[in-house]
MIVEXZA-457500 format. One record per residue: x, y negated, z negated of N, C-alpha, C, O in turn; residue number from 1; residue in one letter. Coordinates in steps of 0.1 Angstrom, whole numbers, plus 5000, padded with zeros to 4 digits. Example, Ala and Ser with C-alpha at 12.3 -4.5 7.8 and 13.67 -1.06 7.14 Angstrom:
<node n_u="5132" n_v="5057" n_w="4922" ca_u="5123" ca_v="5045" ca_w="4922" c_u="5132" c_v="5033" c_w="4922" o_u="5142" o_v="5033" o_w="4915" num="1" residuo="A"/>
<node n_u="5128" n_v="5022" n_w="4929" ca_u="5137" ca_v="5011" ca_w="4929" c_u="5129" c_v="5000" c_w="4921" o_u="5134" o_v="4989" o_w="4920" num="2" residuo="S"/>
! end
This chain:
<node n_u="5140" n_v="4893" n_w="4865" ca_u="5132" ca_v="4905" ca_w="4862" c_u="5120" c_v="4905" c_w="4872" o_u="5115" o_v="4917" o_w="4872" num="1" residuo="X"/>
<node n_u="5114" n_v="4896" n_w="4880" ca_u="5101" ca_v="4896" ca_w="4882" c_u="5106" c_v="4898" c_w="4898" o_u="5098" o_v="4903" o_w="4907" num="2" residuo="X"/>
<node n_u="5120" n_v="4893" n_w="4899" ca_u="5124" ca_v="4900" ca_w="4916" c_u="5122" c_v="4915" c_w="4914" o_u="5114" o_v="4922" o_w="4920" num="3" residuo="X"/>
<node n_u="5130" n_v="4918" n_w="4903" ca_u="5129" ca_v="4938" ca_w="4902" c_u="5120" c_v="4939" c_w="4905" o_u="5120" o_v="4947" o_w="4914" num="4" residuo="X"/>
<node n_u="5105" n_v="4933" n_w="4902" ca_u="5094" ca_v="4942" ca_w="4902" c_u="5091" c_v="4939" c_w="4916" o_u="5089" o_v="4947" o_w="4925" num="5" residuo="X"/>
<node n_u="5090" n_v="4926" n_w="4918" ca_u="5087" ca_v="4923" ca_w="4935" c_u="5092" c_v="4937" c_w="4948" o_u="5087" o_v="4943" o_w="4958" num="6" residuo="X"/>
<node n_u="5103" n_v="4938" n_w="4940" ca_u="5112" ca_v="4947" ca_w="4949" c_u="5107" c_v="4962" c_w="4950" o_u="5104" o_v="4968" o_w="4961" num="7" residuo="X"/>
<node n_u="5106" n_v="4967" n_w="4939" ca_u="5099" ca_v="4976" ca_w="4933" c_u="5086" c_v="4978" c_w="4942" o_u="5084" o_v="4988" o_w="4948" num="8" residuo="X"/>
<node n_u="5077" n_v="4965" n_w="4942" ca_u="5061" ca_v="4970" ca_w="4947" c_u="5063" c_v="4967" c_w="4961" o_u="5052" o_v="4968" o_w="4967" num="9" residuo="X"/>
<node n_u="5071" n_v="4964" n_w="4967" ca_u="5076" ca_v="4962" ca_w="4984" c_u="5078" c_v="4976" c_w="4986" o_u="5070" o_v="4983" o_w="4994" num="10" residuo="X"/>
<node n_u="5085" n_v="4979" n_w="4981" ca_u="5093" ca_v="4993" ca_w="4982" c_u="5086" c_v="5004" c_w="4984" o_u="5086" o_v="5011" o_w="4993" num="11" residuo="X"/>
<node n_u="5078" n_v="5006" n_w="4971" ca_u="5065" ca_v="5018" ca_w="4968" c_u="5055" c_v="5011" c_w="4980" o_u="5048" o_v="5020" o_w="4986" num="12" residuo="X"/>
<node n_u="5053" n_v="4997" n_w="4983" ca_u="5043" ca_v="4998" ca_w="4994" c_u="5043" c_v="5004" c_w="5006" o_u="5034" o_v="5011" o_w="5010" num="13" residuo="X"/>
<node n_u="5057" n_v="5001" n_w="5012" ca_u="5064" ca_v="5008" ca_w="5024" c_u="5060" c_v="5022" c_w="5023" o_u="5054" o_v="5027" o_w="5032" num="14" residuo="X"/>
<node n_u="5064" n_v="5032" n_w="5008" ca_u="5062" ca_v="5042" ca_w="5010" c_u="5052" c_v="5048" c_w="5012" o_u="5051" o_v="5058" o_w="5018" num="15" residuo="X"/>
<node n_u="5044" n_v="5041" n_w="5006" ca_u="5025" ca_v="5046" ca_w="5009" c_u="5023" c_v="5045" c_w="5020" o_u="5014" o_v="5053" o_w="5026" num="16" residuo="X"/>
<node n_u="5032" n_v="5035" n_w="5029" ca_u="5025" ca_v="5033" ca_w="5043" c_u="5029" c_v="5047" c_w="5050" o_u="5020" o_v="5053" o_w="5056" num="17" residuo="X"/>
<node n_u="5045" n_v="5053" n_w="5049" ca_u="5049" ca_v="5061" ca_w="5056" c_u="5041" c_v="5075" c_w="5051" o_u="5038" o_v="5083" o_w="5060" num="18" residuo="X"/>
<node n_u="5037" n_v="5077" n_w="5036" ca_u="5030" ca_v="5091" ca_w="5034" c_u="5016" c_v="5092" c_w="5043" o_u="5013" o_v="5101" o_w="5050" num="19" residuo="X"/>
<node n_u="5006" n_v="5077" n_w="5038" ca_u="4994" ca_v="5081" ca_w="5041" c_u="4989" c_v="5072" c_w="5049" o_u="4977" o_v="5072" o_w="5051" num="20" residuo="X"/>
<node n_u="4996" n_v="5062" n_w="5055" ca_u="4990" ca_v="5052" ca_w="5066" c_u="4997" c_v="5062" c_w="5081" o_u="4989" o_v="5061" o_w="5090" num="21" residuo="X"/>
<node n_u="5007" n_v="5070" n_w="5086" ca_u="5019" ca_v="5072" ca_w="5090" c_u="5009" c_v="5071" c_w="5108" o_u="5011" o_v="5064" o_w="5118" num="22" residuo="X"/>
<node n_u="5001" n_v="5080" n_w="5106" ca_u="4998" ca_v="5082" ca_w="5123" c_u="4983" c_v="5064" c_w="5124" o_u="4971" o_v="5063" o_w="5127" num="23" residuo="X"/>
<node n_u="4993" n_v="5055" n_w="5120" ca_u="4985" ca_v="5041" ca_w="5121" c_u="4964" c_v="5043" c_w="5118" o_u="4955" o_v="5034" o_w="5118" num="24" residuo="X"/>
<node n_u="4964" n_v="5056" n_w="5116" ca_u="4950" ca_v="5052" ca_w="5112" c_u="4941" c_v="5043" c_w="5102" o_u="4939" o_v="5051" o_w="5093" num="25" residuo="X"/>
<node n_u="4936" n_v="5035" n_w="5099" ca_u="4933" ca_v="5030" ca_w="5090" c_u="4923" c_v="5035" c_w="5079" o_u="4922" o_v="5027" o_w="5069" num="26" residuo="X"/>
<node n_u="4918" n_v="5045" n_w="5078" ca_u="4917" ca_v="5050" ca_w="5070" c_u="4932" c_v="5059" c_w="5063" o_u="4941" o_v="5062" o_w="5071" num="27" residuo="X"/>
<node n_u="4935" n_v="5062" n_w="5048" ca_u="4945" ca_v="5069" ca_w="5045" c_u="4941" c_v="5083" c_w="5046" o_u="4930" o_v="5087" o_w="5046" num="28" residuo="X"/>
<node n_u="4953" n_v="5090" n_w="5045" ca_u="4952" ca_v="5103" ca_w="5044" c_u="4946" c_v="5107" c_w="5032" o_u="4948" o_v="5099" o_w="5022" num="29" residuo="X"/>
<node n_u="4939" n_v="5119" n_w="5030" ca_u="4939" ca_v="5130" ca_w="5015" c_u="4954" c_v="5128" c_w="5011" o_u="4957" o_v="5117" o_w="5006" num="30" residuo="X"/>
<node n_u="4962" n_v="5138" n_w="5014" ca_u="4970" ca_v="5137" ca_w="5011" c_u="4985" c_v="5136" c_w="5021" o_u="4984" o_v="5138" o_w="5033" num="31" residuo="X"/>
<node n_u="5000" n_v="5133" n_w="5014" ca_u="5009" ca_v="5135" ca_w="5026" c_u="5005" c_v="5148" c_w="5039" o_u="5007" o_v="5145" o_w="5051" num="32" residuo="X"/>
<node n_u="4999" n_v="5160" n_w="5035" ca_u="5000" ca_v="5169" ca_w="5041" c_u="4991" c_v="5170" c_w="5050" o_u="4993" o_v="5176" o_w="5061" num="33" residuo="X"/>
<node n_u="4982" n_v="5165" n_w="5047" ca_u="4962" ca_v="5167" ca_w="5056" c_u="4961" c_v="5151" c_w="5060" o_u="4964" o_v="5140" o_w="5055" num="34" residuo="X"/>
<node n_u="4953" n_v="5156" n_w="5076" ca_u="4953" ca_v="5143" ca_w="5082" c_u="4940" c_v="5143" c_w="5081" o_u="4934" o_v="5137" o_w="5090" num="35" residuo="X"/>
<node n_u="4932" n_v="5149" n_w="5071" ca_u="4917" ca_v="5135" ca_w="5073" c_u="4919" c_v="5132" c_w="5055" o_u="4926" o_v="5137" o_w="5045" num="36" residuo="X"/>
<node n_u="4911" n_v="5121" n_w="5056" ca_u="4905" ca_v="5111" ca_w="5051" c_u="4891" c_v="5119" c_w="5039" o_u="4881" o_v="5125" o_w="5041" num="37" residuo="X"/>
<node n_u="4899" n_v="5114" n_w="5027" ca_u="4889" ca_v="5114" ca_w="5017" c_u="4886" c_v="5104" c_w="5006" o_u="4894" o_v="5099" o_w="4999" num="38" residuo="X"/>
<node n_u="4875" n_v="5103" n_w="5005" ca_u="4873" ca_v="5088" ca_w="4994" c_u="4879" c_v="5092" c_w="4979" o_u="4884" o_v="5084" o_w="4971" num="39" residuo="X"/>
<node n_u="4876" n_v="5107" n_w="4977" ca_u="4877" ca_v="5108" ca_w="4963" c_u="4894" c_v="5110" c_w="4957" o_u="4898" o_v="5112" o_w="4946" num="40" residuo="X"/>
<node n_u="4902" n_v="5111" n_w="4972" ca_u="4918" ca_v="5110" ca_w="4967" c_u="4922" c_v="5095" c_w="4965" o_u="4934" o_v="5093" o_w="4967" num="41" residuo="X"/>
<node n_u="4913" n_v="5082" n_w="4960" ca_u="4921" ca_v="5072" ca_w="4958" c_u="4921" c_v="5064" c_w="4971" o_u="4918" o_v="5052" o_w="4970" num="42" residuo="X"/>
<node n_u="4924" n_v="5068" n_w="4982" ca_u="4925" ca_v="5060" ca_w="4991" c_u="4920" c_v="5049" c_w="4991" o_u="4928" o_v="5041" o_w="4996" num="43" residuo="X"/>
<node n_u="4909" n_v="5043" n_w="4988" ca_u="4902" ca_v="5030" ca_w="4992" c_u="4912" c_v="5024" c_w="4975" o_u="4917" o_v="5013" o_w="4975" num="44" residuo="X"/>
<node n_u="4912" n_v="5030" n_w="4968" ca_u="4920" ca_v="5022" ca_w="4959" c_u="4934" c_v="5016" c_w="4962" o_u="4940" o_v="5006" o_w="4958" num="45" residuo="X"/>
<node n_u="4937" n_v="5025" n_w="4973" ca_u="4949" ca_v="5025" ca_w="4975" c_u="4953" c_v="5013" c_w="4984" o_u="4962" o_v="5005" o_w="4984" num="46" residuo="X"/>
<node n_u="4941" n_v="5015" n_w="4993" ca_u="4944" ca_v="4997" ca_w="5001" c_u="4941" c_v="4986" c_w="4995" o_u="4947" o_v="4975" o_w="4998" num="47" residuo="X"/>
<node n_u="4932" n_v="4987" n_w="4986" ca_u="4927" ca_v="4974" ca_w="4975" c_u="4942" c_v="4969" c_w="4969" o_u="4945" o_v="4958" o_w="4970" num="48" residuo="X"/>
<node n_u="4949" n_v="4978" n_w="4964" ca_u="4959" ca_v="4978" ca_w="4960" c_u="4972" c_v="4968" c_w="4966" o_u="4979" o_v="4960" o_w="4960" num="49" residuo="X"/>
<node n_u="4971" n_v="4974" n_w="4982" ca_u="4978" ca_v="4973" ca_w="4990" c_u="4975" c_v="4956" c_w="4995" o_u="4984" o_v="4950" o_w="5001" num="50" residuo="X"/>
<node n_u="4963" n_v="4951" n_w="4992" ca_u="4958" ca_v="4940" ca_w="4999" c_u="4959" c_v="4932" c_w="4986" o_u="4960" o_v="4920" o_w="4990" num="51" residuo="X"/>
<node n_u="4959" n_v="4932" n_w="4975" ca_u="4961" ca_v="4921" ca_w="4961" c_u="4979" c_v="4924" c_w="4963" o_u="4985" o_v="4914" o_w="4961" num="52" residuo="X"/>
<node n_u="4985" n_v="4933" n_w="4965" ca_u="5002" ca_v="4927" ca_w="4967" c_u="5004" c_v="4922" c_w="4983" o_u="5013" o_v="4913" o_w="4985" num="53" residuo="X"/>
<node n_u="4996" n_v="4926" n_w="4993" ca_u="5000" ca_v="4914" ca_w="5002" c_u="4994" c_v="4900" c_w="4995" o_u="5002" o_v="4891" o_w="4997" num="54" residuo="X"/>
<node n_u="4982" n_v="4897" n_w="4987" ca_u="4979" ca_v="4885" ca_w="4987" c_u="4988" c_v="4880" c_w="4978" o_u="4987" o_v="4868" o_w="4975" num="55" residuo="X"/>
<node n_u="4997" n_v="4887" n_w="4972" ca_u="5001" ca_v="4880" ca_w="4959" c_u="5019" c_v="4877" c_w="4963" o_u="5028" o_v="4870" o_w="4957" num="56" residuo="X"/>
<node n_u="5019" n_v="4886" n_w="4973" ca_u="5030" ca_v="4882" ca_w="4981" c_u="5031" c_v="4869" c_w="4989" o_u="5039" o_v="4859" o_w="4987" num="57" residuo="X"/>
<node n_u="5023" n_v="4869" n_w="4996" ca_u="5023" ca_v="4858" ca_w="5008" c_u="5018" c_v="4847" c_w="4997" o_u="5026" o_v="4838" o_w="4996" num="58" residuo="X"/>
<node n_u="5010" n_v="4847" n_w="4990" ca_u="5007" ca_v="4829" ca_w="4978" c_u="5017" c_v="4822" c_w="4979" o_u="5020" o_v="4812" o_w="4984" num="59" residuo="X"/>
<node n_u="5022" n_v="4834" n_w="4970" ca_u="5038" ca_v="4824" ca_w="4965" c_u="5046" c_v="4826" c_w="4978" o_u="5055" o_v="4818" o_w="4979" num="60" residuo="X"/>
<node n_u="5045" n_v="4834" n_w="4987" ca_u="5059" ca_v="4827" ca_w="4998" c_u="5055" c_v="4817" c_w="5003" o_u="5063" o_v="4811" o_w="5009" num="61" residuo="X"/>
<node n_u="5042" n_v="4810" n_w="5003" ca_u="5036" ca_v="4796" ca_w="5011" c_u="5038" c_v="4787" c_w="5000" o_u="5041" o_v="4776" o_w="5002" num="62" residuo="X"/>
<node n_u="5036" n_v="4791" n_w="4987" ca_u="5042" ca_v="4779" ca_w="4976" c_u="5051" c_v="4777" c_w="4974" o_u="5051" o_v="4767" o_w="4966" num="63" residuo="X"/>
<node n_u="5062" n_v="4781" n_w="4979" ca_u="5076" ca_v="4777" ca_w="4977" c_u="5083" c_v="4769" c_w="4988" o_u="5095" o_v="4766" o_w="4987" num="64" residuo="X"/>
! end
């Protein structure tokens, strides 16, 4: 079960990259549609997010 979910937040990660990371800027988009940047759509949540499943990814791939 805990691969499903692994798989699962790989998966939804990739897609966030392609909606709102897509033209490599580091800030995220507002939204898929609009290319600037707003704090109050989530975005900075969105990398917090993005940076506790890389850390929680790579842990355990170096503990094993």
């Amino acid at each position: 079960m805990q691969a499903v979910f692994s798989l699962l937040e790989i998966t939804f990660c990739f897609i966030g990259f392609d909606l709102f990371l897509a033209d490599r800027n580091p800030l995220p988009m507002a939204t898929n549609q609009h290319d600037h940047y707003e704090a109050i759509t989530g975005g900075p949540d969105f990398i917090y997010a993005l940076l506790h499943l890389y850390q929680q990814y790579n842990l355990s791939q170096s503990d094993a």
